[in-house]
C-alpha positions in Angstrom: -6.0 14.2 -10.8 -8.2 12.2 -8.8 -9.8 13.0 -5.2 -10.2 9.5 -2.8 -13.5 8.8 -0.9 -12.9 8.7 2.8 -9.4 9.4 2.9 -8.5 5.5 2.3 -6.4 4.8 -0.8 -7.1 1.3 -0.9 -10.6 1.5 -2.0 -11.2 2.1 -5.6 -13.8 4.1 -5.7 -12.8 7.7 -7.1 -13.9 10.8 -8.4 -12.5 12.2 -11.7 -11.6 15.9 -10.8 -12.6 17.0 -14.2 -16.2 15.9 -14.2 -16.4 17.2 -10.5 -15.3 20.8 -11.9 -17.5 20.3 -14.6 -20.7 19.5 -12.5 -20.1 22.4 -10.3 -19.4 24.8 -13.2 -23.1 24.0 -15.0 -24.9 24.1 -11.3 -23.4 27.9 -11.4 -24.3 28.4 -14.8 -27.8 27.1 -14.2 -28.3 29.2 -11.0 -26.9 32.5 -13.1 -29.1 31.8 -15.8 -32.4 31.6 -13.2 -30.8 34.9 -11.5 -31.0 36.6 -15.3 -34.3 35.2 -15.4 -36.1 36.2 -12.7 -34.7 39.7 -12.2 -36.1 40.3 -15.8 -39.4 38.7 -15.0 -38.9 41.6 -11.8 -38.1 44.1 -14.3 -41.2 43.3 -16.3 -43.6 42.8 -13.7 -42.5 46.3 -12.3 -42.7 48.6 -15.1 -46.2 47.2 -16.4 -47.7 47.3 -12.8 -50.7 49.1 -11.8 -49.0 51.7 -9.4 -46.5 53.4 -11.9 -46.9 56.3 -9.8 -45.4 55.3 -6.7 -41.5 56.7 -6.4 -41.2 53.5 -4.2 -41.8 51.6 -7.4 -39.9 53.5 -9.6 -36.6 53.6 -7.5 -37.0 49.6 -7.3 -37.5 49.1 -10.7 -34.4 51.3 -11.0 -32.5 49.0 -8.8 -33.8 45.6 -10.4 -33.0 47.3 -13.6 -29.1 48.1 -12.5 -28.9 44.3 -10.8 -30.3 43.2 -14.1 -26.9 45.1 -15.5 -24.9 43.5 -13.0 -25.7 40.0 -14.2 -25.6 40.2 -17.9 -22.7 43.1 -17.9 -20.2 41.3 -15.4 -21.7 37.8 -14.4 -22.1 36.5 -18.3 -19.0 37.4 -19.5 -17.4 36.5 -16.2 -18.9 33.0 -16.9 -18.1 32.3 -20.4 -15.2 33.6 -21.0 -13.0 33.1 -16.7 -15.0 30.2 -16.2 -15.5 28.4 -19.6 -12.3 29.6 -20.8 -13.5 31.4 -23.7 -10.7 33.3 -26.0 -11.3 37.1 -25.3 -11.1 39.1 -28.2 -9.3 42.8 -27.5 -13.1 44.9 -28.5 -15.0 42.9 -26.1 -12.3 43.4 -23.4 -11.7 46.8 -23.4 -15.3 47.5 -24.3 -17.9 45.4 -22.4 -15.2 43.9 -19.9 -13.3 46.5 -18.5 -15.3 49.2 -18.4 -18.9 48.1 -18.6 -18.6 45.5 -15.9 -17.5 47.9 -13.6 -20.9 50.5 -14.1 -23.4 48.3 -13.0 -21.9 47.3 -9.7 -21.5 51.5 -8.7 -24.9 52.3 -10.2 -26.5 49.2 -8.4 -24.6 50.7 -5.1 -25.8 54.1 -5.6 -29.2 53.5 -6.2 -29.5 51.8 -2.8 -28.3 55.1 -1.5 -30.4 57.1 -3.3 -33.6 55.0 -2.7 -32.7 55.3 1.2 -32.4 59.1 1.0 -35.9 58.5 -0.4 -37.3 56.9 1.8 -35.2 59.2 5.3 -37.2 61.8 3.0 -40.1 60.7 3.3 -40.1 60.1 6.5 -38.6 63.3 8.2 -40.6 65.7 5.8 -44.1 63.8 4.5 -45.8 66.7 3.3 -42.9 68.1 1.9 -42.0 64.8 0.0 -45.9 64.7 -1.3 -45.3 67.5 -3.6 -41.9 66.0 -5.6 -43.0 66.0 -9.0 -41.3 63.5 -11.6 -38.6 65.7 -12.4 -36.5 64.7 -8.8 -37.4 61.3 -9.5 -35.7 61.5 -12.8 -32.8 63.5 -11.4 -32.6 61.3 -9.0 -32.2 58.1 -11.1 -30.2 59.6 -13.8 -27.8 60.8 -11.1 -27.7 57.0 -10.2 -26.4 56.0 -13.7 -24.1 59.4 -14.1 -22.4 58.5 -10.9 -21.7 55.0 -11.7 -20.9 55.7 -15.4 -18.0 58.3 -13.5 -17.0 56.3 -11.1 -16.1 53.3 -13.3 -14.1 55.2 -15.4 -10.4 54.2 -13.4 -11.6 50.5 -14.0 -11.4 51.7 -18.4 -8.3 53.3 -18.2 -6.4 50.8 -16.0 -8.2 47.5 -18.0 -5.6 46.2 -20.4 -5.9 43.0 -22.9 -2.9 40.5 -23.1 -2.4 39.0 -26.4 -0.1 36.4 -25.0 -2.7 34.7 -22.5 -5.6 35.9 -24.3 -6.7 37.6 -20.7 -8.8 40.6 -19.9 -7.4 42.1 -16.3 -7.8 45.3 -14.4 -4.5 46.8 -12.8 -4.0 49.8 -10.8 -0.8 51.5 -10.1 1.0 51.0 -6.6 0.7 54.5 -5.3 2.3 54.8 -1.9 2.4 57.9 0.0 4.9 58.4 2.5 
C-alpha cells in the first residue's frame, strides 16, 4: 500500500507504507527506551541523595520507582510483543502481562494520592506532621503497593492467552444491571 504526496496521483513520488510504519515504530521505541532511561537515572539520583530524610523525597522516589514499573512492566512488553509482533508465550502472558502490567499503573495512581495526603498533612497540621516517624512513611508506601497489588487482581483473573492468534487480552464480563 502506498500513500501519494499532495493528493496528485500523477506524480511519482511515493511513500512505501511499510518503511513509514517502520520509522514511526523505532522513533517510539527510541523515546521509550530514553523514558526507561531517565526515570532510572531519577531513581538513582534519589535514593543516593544527600536528604534521605526528607518524606518529600522518599514519597517521590516511591513514585519514580512505580513509573519506573509502569515502563518496563507494561510499556516493554507492550512494545515488543503489540507493536513488534512478538509470539507471546502463555507464562509471560498470564504472568508478567496480565497481571503485572496492571500493578504499576494503580500503585503509580495511588501513590500520587498518598503523596498529596502528605503533603494536605503537612500543611493543615505542621507540628503534628514533624513528629511522623519512619514507620507512617513505610505504612504509607507499602499501602501504595498493597493497594495496587489488590486492585489489579480483576485484570489476572479476566487475562486469558489465545493459542490460535498467539494474543494476550484482558476481557471482562458484560454485567448489566437492570
Amino acid at each position: 500500500m502506498t500513500i501519494q504526496k499532495n493528493g496528485s496521483k500523477s506524480m511519482n513520488e511515493t511513500i512505501n507504507n511499510d518503511k513509514l510504519n517502520l520509522q514511526i515504530f523505532q522513533w517510539i521505541s527510541l523515546i521509550i527506551l530514553l523514558g526507561i532511561v531517565s526515570l532510572n537515572i531519577l531513581v538513582v539520583a534519589l535514593l543516593f541523595s544527600r536528604n534521605k530524610k526528607s518524606r518529600m523525597t522518599f514519597f517521590v522516589s516511591n513514585l519514580a520507582f512505580a513509573d519506573l514499573c509502569v515502563g518496563i512492566f507494561y510499556v516493554l512488553p507492550e512494545t515488543l510483543f503489540n507493536r513488534f509482533e512478538v509470539p507471546w508465550n502463555p507464562h509471560v502472558c498470564y504472568i508478567y502481562y496480565v497481571y503485572f502490567s496492571m500493578v504499576p499503573f494503580y500503585v503509580s495512581t495511588y501513590a500520587i494520592v498518598v503523596l498529596s495526603i502528605d503533603r494536605a498533612y503537612v500543611i493543615l497540621r505542621p507540628l503534628a506532621a514533624a513528629s511522623k516517624g519512619k514507620t507512617y512513611r513505610y505504612g504509607l508506601a507499602l499501602s501504595v503497593w498493597v493497594v495496587g497489588s489488590l486492585l489489579a487482581i480483576p485484570y489476572g483473573v479476566f487475562g486469558f492467552y489465545v493459542e490460535d492468534d498467539i494474543d494476550c487480552k484482558h476481557t471482562f464480563p458484560n454485567i448489566v444491571v437492570s
